[in-house]
N, C-alpha and C positions, 0 to 999 in steps of 0.2 A: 516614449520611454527610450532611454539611449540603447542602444545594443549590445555594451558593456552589462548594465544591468537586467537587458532581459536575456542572453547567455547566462550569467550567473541563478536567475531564477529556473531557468531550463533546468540548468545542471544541479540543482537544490531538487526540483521537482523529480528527476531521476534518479540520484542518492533517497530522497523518500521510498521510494518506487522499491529499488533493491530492498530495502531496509526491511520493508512491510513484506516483502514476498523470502525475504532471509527468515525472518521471526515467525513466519505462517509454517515454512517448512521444517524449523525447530519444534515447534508446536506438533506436526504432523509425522514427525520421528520418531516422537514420545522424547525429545529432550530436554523438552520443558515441559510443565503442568503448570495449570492453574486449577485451584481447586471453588466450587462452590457451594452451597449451602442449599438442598431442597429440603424443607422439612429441619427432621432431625439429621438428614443424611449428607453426609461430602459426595461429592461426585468431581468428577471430571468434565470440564467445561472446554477443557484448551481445544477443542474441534471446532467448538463456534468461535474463538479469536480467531483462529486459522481464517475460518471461511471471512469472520469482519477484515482481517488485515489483508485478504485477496481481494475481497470485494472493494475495499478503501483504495489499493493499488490500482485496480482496474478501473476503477474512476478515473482516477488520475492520470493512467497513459491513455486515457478516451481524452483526456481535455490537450494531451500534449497530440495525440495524432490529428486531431481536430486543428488545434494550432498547427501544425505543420503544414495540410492540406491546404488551408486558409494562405497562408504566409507562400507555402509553394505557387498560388495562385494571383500571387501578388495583391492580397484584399489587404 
């Protein structure tokens, strides 16, 4: 892959990364809701997005430190 485009893919995979851990913390301010459905009852769900969009983030800076480490060792 040229270096041009795996810079560009870094830097996409990083802007994710903000984005999902920006939206988790909105969620965990009470700035946003989302609402769901148990039963007859609405509830508040937006603590489980939080936790999926931290848990999706952290994914993902595991696959970029991983690449790094890898790339720092010249594999």
């Amino acid at each position: 892959m040229p270096q041009a485009s795996l810079n560009a893919m870094l830097a996409a995979y990083r802007a994710q990364i903000d984005w999902l851990l920006s939206q988790a913390e909105e969620f965990e301010k009470g700035h946003r809701h989302i609402a769901g459905r148990v039963g007859d009852k609405e509830v508040d769900v937006s603590h489980a997005y939080a936790a999926e969009y931290r848990h999706r983030a952290g994914n993902m800076q595991a696959v970029l430190e991983a690449y790094e480490r890898l790339h720092a060792k010249g594999v």
